[in-house]
CHARMM internal coordinates of N, CA and C (Angstrom, degrees):
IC EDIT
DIST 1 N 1 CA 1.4449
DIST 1 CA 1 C 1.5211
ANGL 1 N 1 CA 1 C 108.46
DIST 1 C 2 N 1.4532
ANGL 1 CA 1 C 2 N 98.92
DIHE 1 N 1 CA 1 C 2 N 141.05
DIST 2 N 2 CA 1.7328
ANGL 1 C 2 N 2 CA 98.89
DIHE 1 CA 1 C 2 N 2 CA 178.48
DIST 2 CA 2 C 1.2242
ANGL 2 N 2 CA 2 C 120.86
DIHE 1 C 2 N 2 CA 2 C -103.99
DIST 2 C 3 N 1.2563
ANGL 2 CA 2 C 3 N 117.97
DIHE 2 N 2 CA 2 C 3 N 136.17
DIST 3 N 3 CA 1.6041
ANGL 2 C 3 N 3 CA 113.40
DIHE 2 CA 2 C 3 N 3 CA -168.36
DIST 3 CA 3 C 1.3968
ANGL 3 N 3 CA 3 C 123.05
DIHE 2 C 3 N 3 CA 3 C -87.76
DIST 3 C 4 N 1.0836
ANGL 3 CA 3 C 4 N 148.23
DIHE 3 N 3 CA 3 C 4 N 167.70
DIST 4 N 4 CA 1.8223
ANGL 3 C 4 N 4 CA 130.93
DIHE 3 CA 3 C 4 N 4 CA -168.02
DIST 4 CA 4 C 1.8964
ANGL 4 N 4 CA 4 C 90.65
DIHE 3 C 4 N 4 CA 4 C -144.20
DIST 4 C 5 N 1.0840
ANGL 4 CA 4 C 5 N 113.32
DIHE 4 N 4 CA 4 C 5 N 130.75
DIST 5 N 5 CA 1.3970
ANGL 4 C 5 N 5 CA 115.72
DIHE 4 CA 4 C 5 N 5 CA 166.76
DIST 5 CA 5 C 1.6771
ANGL 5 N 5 CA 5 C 108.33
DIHE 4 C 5 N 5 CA 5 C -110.40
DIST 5 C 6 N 0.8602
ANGL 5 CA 5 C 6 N 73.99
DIHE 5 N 5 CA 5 C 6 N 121.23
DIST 6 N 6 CA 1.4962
ANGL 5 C 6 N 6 CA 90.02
DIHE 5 CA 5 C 6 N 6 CA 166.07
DIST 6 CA 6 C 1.7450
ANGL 6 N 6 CA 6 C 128.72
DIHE 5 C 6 N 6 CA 6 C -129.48
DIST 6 C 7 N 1.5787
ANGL 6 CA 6 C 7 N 103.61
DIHE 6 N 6 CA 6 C 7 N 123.50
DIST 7 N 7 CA 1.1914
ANGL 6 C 7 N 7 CA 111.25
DIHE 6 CA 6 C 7 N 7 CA -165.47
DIST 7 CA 7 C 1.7552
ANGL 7 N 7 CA 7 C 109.03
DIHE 6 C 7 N 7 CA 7 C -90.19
DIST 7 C 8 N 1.6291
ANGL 7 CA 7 C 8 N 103.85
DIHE 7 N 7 CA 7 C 8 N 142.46
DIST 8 N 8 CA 1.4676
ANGL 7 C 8 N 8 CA 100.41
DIHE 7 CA 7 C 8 N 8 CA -153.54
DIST 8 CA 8 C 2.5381
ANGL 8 N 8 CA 8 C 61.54
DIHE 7 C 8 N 8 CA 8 C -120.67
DIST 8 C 9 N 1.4685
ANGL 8 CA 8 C 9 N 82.25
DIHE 8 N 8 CA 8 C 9 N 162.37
DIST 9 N 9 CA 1.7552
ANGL 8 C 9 N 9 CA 104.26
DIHE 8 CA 8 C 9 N 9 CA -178.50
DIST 9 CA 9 C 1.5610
ANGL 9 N 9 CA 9 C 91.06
DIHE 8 C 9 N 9 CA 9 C -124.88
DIST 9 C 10 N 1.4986
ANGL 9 CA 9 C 10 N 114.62
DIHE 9 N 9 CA 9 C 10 N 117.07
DIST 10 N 10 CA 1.2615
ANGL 9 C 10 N 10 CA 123.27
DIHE 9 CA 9 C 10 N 10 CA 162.47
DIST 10 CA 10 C 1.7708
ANGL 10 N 10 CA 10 C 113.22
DIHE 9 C 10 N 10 CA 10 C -85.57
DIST 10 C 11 N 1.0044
ANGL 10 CA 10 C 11 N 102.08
DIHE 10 N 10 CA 10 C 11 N 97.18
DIST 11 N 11 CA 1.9188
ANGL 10 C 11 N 11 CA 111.52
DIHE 10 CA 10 C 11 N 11 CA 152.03
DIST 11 CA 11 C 1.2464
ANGL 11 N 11 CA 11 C 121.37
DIHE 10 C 11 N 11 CA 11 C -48.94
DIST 11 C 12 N 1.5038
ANGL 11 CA 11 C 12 N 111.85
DIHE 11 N 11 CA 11 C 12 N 131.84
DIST 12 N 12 CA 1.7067
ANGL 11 C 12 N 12 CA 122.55
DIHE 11 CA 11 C 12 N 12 CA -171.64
DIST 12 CA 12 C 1.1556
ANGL 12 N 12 CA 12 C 96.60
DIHE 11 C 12 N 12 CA 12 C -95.26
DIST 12 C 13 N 1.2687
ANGL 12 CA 12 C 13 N 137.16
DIHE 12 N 12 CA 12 C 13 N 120.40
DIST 13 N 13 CA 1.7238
ANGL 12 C 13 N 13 CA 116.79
DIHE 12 CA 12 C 13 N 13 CA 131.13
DIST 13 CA 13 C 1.3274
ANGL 13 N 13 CA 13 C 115.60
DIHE 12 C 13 N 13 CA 13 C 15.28
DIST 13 C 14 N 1.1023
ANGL 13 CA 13 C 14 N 123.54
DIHE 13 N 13 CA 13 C 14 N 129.50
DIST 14 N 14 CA 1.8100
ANGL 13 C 14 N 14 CA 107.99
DIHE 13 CA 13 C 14 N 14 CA 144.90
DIST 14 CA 14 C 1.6332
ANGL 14 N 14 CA 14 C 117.70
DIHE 13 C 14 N 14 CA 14 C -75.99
DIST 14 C 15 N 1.2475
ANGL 14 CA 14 C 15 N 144.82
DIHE 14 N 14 CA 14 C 15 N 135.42
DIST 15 N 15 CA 1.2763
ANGL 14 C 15 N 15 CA 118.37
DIHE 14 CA 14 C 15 N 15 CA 160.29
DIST 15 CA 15 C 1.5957
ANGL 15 N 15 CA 15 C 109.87
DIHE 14 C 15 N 15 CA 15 C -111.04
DIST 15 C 16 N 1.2769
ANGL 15 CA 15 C 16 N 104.16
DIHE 15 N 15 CA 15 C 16 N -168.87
DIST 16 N 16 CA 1.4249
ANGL 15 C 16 N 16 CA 106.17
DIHE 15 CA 15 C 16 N 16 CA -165.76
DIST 16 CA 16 C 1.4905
ANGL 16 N 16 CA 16 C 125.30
DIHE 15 C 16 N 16 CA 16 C -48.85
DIST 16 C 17 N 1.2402
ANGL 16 CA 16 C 17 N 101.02
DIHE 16 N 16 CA 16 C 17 N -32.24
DIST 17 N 17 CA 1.3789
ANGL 16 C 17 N 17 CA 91.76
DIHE 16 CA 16 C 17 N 17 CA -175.52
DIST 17 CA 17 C 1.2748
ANGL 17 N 17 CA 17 C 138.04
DIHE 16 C 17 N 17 CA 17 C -85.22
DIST 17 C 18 N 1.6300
ANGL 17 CA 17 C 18 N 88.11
DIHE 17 N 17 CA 17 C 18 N -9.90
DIST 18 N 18 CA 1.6611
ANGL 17 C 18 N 18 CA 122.32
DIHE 17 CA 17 C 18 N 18 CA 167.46
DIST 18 CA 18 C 1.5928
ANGL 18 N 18 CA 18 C 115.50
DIHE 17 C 18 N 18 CA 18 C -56.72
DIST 18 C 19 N 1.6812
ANGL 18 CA 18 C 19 N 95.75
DIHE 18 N 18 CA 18 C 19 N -54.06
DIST 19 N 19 CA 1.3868
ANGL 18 C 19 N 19 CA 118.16
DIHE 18 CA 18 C 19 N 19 CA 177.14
DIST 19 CA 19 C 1.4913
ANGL 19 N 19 CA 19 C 118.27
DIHE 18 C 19 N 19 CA 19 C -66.50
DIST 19 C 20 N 1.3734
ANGL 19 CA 19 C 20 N 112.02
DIHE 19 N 19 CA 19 C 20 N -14.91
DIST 20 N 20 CA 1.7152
ANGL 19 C 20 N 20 CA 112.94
DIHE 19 CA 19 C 20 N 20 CA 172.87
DIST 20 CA 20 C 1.6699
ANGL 20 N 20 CA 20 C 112.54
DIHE 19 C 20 N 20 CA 20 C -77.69
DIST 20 C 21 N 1.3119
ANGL 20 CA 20 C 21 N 109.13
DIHE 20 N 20 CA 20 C 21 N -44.91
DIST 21 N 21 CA 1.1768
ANGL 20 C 21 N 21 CA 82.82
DIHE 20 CA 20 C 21 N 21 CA 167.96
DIST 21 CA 21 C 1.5141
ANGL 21 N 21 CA 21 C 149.71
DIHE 20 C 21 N 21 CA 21 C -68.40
DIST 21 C 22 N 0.8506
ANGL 21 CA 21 C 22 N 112.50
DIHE 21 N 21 CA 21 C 22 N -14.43
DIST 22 N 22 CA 1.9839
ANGL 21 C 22 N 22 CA 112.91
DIHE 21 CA 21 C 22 N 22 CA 151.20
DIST 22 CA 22 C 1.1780
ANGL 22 N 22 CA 22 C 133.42
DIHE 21 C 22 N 22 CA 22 C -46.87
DIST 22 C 23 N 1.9108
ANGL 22 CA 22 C 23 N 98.45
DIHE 22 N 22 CA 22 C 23 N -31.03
DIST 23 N 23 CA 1.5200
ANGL 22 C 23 N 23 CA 104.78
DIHE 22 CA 22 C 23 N 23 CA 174.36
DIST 23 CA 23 C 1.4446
ANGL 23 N 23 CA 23 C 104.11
DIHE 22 C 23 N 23 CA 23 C -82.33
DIST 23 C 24 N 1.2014
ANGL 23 CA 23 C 24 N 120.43
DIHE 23 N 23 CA 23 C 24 N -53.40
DIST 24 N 24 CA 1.3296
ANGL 23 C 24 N 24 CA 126.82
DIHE 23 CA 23 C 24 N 24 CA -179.32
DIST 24 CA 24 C 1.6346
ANGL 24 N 24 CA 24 C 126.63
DIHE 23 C 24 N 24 CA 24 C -48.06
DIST 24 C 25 N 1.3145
ANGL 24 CA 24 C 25 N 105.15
DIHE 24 N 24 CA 24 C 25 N -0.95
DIST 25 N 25 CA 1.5435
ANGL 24 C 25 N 25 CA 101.98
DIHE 24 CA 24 C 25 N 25 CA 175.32
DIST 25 CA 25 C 1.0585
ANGL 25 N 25 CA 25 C 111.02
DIHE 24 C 25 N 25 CA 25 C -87.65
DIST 25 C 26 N 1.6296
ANGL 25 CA 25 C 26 N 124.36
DIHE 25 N 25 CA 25 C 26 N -36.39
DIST 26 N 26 CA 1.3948
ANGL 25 C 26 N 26 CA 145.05
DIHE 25 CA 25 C 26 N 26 CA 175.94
DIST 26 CA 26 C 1.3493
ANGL 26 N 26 CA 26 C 102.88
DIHE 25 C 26 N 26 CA 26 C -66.02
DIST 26 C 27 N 1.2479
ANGL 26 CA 26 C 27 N 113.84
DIHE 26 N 26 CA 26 C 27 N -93.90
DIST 27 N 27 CA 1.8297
ANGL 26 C 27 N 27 CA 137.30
DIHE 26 CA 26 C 27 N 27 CA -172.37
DIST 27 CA 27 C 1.6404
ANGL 27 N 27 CA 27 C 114.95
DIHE 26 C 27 N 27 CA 27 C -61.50
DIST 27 C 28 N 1.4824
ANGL 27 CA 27 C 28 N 120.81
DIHE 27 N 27 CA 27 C 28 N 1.38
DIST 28 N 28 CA 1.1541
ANGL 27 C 28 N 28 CA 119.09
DIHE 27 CA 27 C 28 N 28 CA 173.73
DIST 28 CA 28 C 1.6012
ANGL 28 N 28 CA 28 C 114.95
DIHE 27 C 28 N 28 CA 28 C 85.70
DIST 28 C 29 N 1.3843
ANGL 28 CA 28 C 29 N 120.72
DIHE 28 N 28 CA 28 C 29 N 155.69
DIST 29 N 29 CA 1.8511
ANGL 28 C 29 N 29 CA 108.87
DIHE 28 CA 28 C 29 N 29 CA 163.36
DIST 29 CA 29 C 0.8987
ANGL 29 N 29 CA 29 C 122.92
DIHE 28 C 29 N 29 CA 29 C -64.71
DIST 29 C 30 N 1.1418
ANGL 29 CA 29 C 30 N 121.85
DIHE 29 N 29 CA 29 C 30 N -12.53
DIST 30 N 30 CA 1.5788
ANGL 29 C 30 N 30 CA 121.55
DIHE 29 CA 29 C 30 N 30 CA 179.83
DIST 30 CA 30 C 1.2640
ANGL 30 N 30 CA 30 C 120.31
DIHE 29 C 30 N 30 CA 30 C -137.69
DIST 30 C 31 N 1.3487
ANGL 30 CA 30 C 31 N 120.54
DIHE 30 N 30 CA 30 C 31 N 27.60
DIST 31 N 31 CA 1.8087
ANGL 30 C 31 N 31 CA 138.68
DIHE 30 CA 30 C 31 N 31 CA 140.55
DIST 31 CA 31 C 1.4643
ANGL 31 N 31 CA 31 C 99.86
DIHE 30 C 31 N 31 CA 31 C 98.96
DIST 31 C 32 N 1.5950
ANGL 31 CA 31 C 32 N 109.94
DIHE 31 N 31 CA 31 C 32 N -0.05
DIST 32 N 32 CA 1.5174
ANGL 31 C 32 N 32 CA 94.35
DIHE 31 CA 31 C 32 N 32 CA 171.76
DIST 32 CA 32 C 1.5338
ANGL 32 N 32 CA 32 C 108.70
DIHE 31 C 32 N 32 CA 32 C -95.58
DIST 32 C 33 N 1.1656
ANGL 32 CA 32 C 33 N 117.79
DIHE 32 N 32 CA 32 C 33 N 136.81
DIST 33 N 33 CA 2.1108
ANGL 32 C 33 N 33 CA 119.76
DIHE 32 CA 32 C 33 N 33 CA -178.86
DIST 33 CA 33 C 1.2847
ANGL 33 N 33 CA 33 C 106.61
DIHE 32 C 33 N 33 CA 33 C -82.73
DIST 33 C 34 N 1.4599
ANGL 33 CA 33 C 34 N 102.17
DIHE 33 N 33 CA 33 C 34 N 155.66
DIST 34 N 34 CA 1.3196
ANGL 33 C 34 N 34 CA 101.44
DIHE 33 CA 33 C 34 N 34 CA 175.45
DIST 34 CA 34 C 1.6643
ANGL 34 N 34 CA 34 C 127.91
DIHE 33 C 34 N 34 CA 34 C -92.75
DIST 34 C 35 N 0.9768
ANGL 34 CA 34 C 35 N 109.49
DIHE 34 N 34 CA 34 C 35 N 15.22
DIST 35 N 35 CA 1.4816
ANGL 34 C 35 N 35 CA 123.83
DIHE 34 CA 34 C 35 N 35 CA -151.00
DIST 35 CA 35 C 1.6825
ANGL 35 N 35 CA 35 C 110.36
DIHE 34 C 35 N 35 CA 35 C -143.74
DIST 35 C 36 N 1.4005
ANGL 35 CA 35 C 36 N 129.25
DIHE 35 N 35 CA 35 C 36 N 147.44
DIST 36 N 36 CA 1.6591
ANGL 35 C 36 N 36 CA 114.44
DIHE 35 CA 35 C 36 N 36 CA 163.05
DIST 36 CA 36 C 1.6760
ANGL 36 N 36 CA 36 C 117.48
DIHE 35 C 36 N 36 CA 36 C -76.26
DIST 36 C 37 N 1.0443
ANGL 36 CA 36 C 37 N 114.33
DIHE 36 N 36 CA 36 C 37 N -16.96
DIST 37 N 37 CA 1.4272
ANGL 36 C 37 N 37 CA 109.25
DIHE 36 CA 36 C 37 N 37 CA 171.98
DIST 37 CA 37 C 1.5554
ANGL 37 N 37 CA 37 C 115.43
DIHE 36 C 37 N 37 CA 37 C -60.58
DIST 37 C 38 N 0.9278
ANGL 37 CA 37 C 38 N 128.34
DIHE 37 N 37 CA 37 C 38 N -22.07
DIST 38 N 38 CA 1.2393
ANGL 37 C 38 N 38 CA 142.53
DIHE 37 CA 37 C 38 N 38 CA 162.98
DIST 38 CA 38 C 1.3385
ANGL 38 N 38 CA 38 C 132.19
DIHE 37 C 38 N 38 CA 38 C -116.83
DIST 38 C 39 N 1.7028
ANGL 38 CA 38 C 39 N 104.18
DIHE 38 N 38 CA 38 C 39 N 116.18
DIST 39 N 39 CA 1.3478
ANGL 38 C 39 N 39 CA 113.01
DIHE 38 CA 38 C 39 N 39 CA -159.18
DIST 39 CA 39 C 1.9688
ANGL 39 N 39 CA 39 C 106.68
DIHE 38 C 39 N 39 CA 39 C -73.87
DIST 39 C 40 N 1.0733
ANGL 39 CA 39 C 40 N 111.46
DIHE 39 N 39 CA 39 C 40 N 143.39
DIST 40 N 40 CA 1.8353
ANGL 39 C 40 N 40 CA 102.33
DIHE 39 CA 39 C 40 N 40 CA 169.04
DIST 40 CA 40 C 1.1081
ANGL 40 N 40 CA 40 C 127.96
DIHE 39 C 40 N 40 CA 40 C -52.73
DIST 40 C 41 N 0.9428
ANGL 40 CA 40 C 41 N 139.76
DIHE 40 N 40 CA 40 C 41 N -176.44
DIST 41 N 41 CA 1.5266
ANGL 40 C 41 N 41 CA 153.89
DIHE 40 CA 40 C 41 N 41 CA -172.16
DIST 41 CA 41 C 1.5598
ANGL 41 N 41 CA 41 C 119.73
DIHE 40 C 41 N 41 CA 41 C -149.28
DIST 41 C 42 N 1.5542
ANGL 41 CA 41 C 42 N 101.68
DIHE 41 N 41 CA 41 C 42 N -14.81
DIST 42 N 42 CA 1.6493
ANGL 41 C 42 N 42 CA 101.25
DIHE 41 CA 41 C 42 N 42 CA -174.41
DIST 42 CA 42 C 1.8306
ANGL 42 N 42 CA 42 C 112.75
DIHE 41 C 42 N 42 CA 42 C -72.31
DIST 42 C 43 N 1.3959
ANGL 42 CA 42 C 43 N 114.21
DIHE 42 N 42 CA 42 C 43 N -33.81
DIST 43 N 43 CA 1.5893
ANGL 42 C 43 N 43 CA 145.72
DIHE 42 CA 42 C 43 N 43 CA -157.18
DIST 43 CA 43 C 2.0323
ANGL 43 N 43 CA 43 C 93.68
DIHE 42 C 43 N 43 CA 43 C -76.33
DIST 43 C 44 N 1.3044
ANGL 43 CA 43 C 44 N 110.78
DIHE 43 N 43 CA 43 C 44 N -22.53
DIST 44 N 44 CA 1.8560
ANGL 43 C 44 N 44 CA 104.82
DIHE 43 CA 43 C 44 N 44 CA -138.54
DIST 44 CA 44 C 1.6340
ANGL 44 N 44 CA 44 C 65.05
DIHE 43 C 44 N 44 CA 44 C -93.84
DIST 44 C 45 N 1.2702
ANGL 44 CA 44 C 45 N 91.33
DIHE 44 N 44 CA 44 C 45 N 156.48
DIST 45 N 45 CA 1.8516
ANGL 44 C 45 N 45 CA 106.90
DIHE 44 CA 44 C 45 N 45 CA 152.09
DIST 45 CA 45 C 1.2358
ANGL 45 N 45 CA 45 C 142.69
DIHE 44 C 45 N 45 CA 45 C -81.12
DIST 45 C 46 N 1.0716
ANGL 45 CA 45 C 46 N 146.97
DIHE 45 N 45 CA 45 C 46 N 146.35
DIST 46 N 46 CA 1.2168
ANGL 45 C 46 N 46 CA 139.66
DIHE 45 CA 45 C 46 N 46 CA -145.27
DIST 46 CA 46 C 1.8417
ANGL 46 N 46 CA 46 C 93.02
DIHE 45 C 46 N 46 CA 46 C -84.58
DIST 46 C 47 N 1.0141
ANGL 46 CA 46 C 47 N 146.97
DIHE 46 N 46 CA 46 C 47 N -35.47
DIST 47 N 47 CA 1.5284
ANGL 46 C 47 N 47 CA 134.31
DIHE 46 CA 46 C 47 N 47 CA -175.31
DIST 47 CA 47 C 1.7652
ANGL 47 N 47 CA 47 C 96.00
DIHE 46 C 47 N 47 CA 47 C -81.86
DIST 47 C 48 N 1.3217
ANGL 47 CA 47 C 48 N 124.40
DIHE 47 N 47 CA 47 C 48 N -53.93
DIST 48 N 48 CA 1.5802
ANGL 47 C 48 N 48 CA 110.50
DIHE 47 CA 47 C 48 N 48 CA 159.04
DIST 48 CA 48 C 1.1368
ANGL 48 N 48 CA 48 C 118.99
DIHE 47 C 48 N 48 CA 48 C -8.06
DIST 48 C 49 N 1.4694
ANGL 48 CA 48 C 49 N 109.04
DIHE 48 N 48 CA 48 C 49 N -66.86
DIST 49 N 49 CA 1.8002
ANGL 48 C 49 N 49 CA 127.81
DIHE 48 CA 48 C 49 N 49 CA -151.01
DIST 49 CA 49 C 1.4889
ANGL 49 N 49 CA 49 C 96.79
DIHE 48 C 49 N 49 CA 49 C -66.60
DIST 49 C 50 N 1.6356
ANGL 49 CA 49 C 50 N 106.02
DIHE 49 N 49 CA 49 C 50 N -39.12
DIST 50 N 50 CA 1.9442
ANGL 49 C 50 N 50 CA 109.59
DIHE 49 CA 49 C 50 N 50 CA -146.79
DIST 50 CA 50 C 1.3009
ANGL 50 N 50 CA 50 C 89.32
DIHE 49 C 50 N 50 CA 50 C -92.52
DIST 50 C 51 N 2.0410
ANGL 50 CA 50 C 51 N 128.89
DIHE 50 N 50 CA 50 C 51 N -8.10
DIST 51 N 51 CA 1.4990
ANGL 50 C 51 N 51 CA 112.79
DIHE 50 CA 50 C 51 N 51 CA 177.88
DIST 51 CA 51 C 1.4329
ANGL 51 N 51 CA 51 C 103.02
DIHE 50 C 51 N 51 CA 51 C -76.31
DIST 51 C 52 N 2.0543
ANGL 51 CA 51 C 52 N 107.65
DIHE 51 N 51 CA 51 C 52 N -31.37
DIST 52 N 52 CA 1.8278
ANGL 51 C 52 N 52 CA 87.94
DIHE 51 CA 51 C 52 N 52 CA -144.61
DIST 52 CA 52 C 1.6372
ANGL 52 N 52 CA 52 C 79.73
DIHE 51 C 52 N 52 CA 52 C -88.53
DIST 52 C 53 N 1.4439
ANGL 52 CA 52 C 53 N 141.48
DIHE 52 N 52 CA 52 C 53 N -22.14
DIST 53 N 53 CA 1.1050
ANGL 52 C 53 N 53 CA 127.40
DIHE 52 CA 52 C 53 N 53 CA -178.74
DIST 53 CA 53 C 1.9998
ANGL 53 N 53 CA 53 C 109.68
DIHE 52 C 53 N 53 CA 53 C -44.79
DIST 53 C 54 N 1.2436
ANGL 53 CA 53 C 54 N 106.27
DIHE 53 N 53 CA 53 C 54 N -48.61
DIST 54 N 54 CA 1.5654
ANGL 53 C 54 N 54 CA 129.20
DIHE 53 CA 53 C 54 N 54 CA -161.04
DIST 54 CA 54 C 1.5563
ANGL 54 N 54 CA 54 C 92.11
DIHE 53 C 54 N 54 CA 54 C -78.50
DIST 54 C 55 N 1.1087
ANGL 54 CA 54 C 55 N 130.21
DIHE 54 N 54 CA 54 C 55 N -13.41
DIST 55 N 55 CA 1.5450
ANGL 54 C 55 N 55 CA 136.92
DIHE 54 CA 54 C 55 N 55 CA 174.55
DIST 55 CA 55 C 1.2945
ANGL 55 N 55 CA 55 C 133.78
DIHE 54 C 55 N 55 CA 55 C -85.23
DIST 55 C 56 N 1.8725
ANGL 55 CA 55 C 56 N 106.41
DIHE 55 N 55 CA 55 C 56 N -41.98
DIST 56 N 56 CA 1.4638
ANGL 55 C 56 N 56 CA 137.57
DIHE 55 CA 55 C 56 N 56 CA 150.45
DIST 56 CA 56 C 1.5211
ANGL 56 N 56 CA 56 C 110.78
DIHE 55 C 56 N 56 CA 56 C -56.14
DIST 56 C 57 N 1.4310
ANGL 56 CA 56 C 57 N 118.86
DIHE 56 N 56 CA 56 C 57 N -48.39
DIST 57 N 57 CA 1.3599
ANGL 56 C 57 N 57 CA 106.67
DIHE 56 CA 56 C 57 N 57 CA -169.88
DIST 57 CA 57 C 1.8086
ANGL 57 N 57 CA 57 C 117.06
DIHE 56 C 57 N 57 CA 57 C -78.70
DIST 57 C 58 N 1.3011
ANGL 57 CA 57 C 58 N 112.31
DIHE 57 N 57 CA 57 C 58 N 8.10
DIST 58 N 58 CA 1.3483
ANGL 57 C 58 N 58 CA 122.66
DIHE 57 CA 57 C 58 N 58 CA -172.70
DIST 58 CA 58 C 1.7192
ANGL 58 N 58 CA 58 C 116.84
DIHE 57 C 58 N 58 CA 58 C -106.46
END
COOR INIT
IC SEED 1 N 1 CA 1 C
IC BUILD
């Protein structure tokens, strides 16, 4: 009998910190942007952030 290998690719989660960098290319590491096309993030408040986040995802 002949045997067949076959290679399977396990996918990670992303976790957060994975996921920061996407924001961080735009909004900076530390939420201030570098640019006016993009508003900051360091200034907003954290219940601000978690409405319009919770607003976008709907």
């Amino acid at each position: 009998m002949i045997g067949l290998a076959v290679g399977t690719q396990v996918m990670a989660m992303p976790n957060a910190q994975m996921l920061s960098y996407t924001c961080a290319g735009c909004y900076g590491a530390n939420g201030a942007s570098n640019g006016p096309l993009i508003p900051s993030l360091v200034d907003l408040s954290k219940d601000y952030l978690v409405e319009a986040m919770q607003a976008y995802k709907k």
